[in-house]
N, C-alpha and C positions, 0 to 999 in steps of 0.2 A: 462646588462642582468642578469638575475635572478639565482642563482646558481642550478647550473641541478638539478635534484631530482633523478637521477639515477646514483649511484656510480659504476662504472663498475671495477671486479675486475677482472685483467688479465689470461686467462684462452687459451687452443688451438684456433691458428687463421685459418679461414676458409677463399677458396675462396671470389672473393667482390660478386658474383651471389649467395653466400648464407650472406647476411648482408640485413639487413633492416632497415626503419625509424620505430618507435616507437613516436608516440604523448602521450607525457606524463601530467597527468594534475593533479596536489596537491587540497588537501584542500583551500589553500588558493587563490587559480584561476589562481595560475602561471601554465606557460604552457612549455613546451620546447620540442626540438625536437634532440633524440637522435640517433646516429647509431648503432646498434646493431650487435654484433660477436656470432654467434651459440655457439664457445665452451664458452664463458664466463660467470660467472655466475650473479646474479643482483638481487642487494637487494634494492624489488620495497619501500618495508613498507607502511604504508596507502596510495597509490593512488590508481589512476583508471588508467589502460592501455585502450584508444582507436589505433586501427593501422591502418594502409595504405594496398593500393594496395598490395602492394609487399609480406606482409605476407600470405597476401587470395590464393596468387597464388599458395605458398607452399603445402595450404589446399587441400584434398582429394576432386577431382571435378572439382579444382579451380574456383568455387566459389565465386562470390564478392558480398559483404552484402554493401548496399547506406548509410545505419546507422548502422554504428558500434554501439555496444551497450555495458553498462556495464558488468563486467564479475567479478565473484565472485571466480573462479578457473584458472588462465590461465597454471597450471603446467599439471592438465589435458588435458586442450584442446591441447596443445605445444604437450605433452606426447602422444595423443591419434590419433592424426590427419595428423602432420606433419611427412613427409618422409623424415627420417635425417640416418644417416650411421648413425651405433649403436655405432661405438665408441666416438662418440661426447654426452656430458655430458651437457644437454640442460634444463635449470629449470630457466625460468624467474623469478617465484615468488613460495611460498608456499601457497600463501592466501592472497590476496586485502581485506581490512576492508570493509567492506560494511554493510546497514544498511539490507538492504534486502538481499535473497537466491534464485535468481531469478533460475528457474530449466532448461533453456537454455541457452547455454554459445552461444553469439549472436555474435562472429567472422562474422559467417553469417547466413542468416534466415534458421532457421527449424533442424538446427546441434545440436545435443546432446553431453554431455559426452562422448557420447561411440563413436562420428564420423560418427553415422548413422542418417542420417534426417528424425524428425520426421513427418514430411509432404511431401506430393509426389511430385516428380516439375510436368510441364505445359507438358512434354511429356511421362512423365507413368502415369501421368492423363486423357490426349489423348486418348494412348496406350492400356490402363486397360479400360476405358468407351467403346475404341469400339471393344476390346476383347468380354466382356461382351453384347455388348448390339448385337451384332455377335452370341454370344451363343444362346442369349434371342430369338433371330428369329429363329432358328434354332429349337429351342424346340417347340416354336409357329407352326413350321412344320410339326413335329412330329405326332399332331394329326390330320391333314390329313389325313391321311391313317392309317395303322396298329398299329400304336404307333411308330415302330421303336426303340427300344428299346436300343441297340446298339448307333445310333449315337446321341439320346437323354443323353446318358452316355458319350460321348465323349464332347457333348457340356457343361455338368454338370462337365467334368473335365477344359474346360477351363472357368466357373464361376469359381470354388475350388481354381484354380492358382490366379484371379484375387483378390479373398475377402482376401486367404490367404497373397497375396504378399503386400496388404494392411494394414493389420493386424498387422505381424510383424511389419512394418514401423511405425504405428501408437503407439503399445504397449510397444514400446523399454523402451522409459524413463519411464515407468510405471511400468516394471519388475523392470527398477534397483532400484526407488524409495521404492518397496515393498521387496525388497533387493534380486529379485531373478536376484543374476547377478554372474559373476565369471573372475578371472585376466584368460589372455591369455598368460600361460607360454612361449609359444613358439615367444615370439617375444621382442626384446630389452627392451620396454615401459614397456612389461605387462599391457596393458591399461583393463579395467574394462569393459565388454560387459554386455549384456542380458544374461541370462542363462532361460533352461525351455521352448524356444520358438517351442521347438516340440509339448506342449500344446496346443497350438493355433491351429498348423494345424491340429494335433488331431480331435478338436472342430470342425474346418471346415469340414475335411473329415466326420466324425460324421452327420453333418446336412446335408452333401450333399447325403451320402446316404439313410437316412430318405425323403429326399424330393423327390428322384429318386422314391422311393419305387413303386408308380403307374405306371411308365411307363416297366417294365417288365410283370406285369401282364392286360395291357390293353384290347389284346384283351380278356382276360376271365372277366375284368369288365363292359367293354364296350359293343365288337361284341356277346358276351354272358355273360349270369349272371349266378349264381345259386340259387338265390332266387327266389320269385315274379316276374313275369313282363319279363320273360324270351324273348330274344329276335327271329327275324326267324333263323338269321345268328348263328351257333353255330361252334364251334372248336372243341368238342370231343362231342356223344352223348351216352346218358347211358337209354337203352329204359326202361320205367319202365312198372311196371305192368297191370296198366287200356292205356297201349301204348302212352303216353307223351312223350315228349322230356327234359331232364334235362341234362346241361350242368353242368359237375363235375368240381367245382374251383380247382387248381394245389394246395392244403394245405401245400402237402409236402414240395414246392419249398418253398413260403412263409414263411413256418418254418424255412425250413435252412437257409434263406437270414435274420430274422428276429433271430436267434440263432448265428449267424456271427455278427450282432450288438451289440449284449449283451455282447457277449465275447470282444468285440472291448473296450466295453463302459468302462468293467469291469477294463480292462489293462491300459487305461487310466486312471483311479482313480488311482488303486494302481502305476501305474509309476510315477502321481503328486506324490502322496504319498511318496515315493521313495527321487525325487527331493527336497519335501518340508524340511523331515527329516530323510534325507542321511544314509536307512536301508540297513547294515549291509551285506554284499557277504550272508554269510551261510544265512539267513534270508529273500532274497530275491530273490535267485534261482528257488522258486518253485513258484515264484508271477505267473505267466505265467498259471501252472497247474491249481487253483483256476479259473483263468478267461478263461479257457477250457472248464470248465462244460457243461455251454450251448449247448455250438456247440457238443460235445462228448454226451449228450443224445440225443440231434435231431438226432445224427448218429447212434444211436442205435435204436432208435425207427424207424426212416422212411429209412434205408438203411441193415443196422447193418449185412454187411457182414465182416465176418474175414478171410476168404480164401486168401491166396496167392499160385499165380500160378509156382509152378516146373519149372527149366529150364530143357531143355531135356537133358541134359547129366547126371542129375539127378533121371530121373521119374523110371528110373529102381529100385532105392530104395526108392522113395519118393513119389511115383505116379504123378498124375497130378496136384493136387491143395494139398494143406496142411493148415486146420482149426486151427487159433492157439489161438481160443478163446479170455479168456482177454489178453491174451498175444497184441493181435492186439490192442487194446485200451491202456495200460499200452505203447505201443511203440508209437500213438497216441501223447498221453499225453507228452512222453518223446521230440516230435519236436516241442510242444505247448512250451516248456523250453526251449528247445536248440536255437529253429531259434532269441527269442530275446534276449535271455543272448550270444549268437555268435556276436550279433553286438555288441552290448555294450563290448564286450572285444576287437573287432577289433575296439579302438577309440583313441582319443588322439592328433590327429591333426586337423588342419581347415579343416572340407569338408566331410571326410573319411567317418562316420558314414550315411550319406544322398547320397554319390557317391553311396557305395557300395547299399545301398538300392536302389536306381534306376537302377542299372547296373540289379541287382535281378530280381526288378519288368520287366525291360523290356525283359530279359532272358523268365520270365515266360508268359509273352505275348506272344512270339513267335513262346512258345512249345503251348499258347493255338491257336493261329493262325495256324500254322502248324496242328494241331489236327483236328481242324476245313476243313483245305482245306482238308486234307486226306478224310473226312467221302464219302463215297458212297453217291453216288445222289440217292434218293429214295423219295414216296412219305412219310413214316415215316420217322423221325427224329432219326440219329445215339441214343445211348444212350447217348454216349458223348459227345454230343453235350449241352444240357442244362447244365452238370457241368463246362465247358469250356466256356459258356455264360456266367455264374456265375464267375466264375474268371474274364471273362474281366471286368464286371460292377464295381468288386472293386478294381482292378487294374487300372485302367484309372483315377481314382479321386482319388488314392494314388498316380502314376504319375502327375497329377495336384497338390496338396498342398506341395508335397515333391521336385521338380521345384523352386517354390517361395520360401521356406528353405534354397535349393541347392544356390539360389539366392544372398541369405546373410548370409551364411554359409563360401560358398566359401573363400580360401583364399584373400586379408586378414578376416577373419570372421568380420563380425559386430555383429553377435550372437551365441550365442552357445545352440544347439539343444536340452542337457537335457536326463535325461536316458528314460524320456516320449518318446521321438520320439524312440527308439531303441526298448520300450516296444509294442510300436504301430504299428511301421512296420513288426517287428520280428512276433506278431500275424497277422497280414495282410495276411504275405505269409505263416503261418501255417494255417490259415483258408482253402488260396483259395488250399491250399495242400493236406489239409485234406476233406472239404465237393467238392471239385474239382474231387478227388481221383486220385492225381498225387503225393502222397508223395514221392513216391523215386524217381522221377522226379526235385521236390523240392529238397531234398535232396544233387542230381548232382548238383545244382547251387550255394548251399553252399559251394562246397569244398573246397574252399580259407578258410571258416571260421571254417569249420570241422577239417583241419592245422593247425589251428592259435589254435584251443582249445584245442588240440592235444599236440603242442609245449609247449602251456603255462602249461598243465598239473602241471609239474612238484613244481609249485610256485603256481598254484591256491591249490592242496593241500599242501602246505608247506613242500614240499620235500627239495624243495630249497626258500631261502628268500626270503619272497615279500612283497615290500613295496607299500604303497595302491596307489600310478602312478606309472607307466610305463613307459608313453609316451618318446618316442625320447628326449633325450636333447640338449638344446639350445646352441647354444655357440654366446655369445654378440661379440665374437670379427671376424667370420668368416660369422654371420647370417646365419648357416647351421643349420642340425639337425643332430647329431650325436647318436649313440646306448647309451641309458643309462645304468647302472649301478646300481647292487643289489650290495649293502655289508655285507662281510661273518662277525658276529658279533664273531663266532666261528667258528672256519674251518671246513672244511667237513669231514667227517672219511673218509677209504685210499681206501673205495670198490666208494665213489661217486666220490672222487679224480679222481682214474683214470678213470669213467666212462666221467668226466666234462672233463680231460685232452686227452681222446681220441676224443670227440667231435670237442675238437677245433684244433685239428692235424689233423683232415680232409682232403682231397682236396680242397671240399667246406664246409668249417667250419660250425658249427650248433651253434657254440659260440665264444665268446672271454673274454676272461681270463686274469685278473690282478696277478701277482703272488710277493710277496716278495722276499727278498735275499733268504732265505732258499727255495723256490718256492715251499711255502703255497701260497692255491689260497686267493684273498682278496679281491676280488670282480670280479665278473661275468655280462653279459649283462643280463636285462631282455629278460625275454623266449617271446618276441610275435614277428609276423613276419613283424613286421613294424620295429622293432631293428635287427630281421635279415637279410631285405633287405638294411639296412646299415654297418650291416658287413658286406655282399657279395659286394656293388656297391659304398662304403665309404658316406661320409657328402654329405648329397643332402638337396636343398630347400626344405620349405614347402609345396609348390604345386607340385613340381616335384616329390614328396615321394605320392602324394597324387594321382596323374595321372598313375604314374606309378604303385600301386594298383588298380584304379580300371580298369587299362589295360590289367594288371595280369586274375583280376574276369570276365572281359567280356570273353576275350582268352580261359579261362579253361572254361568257361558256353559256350561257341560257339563248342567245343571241346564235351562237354558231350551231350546236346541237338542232333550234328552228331551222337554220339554212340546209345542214346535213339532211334532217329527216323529209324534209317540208318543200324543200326549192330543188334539192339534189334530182328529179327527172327533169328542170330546165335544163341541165349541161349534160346528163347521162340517156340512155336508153330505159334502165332498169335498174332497182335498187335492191345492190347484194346487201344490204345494210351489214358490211364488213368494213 
């Protein structure tokens, strides 16, 4: 027999249910067939590894490929794919000679680098055509009757799930080819994902609402026009002078819905922008305000109230309403910033950044459903009602693309979403906040993130050290995530000292504190509340850190939405439920 071509040198022994055959084949056609030990290590040198069964099984899916294929990386794909306890030290090779760079590592068909398949199998192919083709008749119905506006936007959110869940799938190796990709600190491997793929949905959400555009205003293009050719059937009439009938098009709505995309389209440039070349905290703070414009002069032109209403234990020195001029836009602007720079500093783990955005989106659904059942039946239309229509139309297609994210987001990620998606959602719900006219409604559902900006205070202005992550850290030997760690480069003088040493002599600490023999502090937790839900509840898994937040955000949004609906005539007069 031929002398193996695989020197195995002795390394930790694993159960025999983690060993496998390995077909090994040289240059020069010999072939052999050797047993393999996870912890040991193997110096393949120019061959080709073809494998067996038994390794596919290891693979994410499990998976079996009929023709193994050559493979130009196998440390990545071992590294990326296989579920191995982190303390075992697993590197079959560094690099197979090979003449080609084929861009699929072919363990089995359609597997990338990153673990994720770039092609869909036979049952979210299924799944997705007749999602889709589900939707497609649904809108086909649509014009039957009134347009229906409403569930023409529900159908248009389950295309948006489908193109987008497609998308990513499809785009993966193509980000990381154009190198927008990024290591996944939090996990033994560190294996190489996508990055930027909130891009995409971006894109999706983008054309879906462009193509919706007709079906809100149908019946004013349809059952009546305002042009030529006016029809009998009209929805508002405006008698003119020589006594005609002219049916007035909604301009305004159209504006605001058509000033909501601009601003949408705007945030999306500059969040690539962002992504492509990694702009600077102070420098991209006020990206958000820029791509407010828009929608902030449609609000001025076709709305442009700044009144806020008095609570009554106040009107005896404040009256009833209080004009606060720009003041009201200046504050505008300020949740045009805040809502997407709050996500983006609530991130750091698999999932967190697209959890909390849905947990949001569907909070504000509820207060617009809720709004909606309140209004009085009449034959006019509440006023609140059309802002509240408008919210839903762009929250059901942001709940659809942000699903298929959530999708391959989730722990373990196969992609990482990109400060695009945080720039994109964060104006989503400042939009439907602002031309909705529920901001401090909005507001209530951030609270979790109005905390976390709050807490971090202190390190986003460099009161206390901050280094450019935060996120939880890893420990390879436990697989948990534990609180990370800012180091004091110089100590703190004696007024922060004790304010940092009173903090974490709490009941329930607000920190934890490294101290030296002389107990000089030397390093401190990072200030966000994903480190200090691991000082309060100790090392938790990735997803369990990740549920348990957005447990947190539904609980206190279920909680405020009660006070909003339910308590708001203790402090008000009347509930414009705006």
């Amino acid at each position: 027999m031929a002398t193996p071509l695989v020197d195995q040198i002795p390394g930790v022994r694993t159960p025999e249910s983690e060993q496998s055959d390995l077909v090994v084949s040289g240059a020069n056609g010999q072939v052999s067939t050797r047993r393999v030990e996870l912890g040991g290590k193997y110096d393949i040198g120019s061959t080709v590894i073809k494998t067996t069964k038994s390794l596919f099984d290891w693979a994410r899916g499990n998976l079996i490929s009929k023709k193994p294929a050559e493979v130009n990386k196998v440390e990545d794909f071992v590294n990326d794919n296989l579920k191995l306890p982190p303390d075992i030290n697993l590197r079959l090779a560094n690099k197979i000679a090979l003449k080609s760079k084929p861009k699929k590592l072919s363990f089995f068909p359609g597997f990338t680098k990153t673990g994720m398949s770039d092609v869909l199998s036979r049952t979210e192919t299924f799944n997705l055509l007749g999602l889709s083709i589900a939707c497609l008749a649904v809108l086909a119905n649509t014009f039957q009757g009134d347009g229906e506006p409403l569930i023409a936007s529900l159908a248009f959110s389950g295309l948006a799930f489908a193109f987008a869940y497609s998308l990513i799938r499809w785009l993966g190796q193509t980000f990381i080819d154009a190198g927008l990709k990024g290591r996944d600190m939090s996990k033994a491997r560190k294996p190489e994902i996508p990055e930027t793929m909130g891009a995409v949905c971006a894109v999706v959400y983008l054309l879906t609402l462009i193509v919706f555009i007709p079906f809100p205003f149908y019946q004013d293009i349809v059952a009546a026009t305002s042009g030529g050719g006016n029809r009998d059937v009209t929805v508002e009439r405006q008698p003119l002078a020589d006594g005609r009938v002219l049916h007035r098009f909604p301009h305004s709505k159209l504006a605001s819905y058509l000033s909501a995309l601009l601003s949408l389209q705007s945030v999306v440039i500059l969040g690539i922008t962002d992504d492509l070349f990694d702009i600077r905290w102070r420098h991209k703070l006020f990206i958000p305000a820029f791509a407010a414009i828009p929608m902030l002069v449609v609000y001025f032109v076709d709305y442009g109230v700044t009144n806020v209403v008095v609570p009554v234990q106040l009107e005896v020195y404040l009256g009833t309403l209080i004009d606060l001029g720009w003041i009201y836009y200046a504050y505008m602007a300020s949740v045009a910033i805040f809502c997407p720079n709050s996500i983006n500093i609530l991130a750091g783990i698999n999932g967190i950044e697209v959890t909390q955005s849905l947990v949001i989106a569907v909070l504000l659904l509820l207060n617009d459903v809720l709004s909606l059942y309140a209004a009085p039946a009449s034959p006019n239309p509440h006023p609140a009602t059309d802002p509240h229509l408008f919210s839903i139309y762009l929250l059901l297609p942001f709940i659809g693309v942000s699903m298929a994210l959530w999708w391959h987001n989730w722990y373990p990620a196969k992609v990482f979403v990109g400060d695009t998606y945080c720039y994109f959602a964060g104006m989503v719900f400042a939009i439907v906040g602002i031309l909705g006219h529920f901001s401090k409604t909005l507001l209530l559902t951030f609270i979790p993130q109005i905390i976390n900006f709050l807490y971090s205070a202190p390190q986003l202005f460099r009161v206390i050290p901050c280094p450019r992550h935060r996120l939880p850290r890893f420990n390879s030997r436990t697989g948990l995530l534990e609180p990370s760690m800012t180091e004091w480069q110089q100590p703190p003088g004696r007024l922060l000292t004790g304010i940092l040493k009173l903090l974490a002599g709490l009941p329930i600490p607000l920190i934890a504190l490294i101290q030296n023999d002389e107990g000089t502090i030397v390093q401190s937790t990072n200030l966000t509340i994903l480190n200090l839900w691991l000082v309060w509840f100790g090392p938790q898994k990735e997803d369990r850190l990740a549920l348990s937040m957005a447990g947190a955000q539904m609980v206190v949004g279920l909680m405020s939405l009660f006070v909003r609906h339910k308590l708001a005539l203790l402090v008000f007069r009347e509930d414009n439920r705006m």
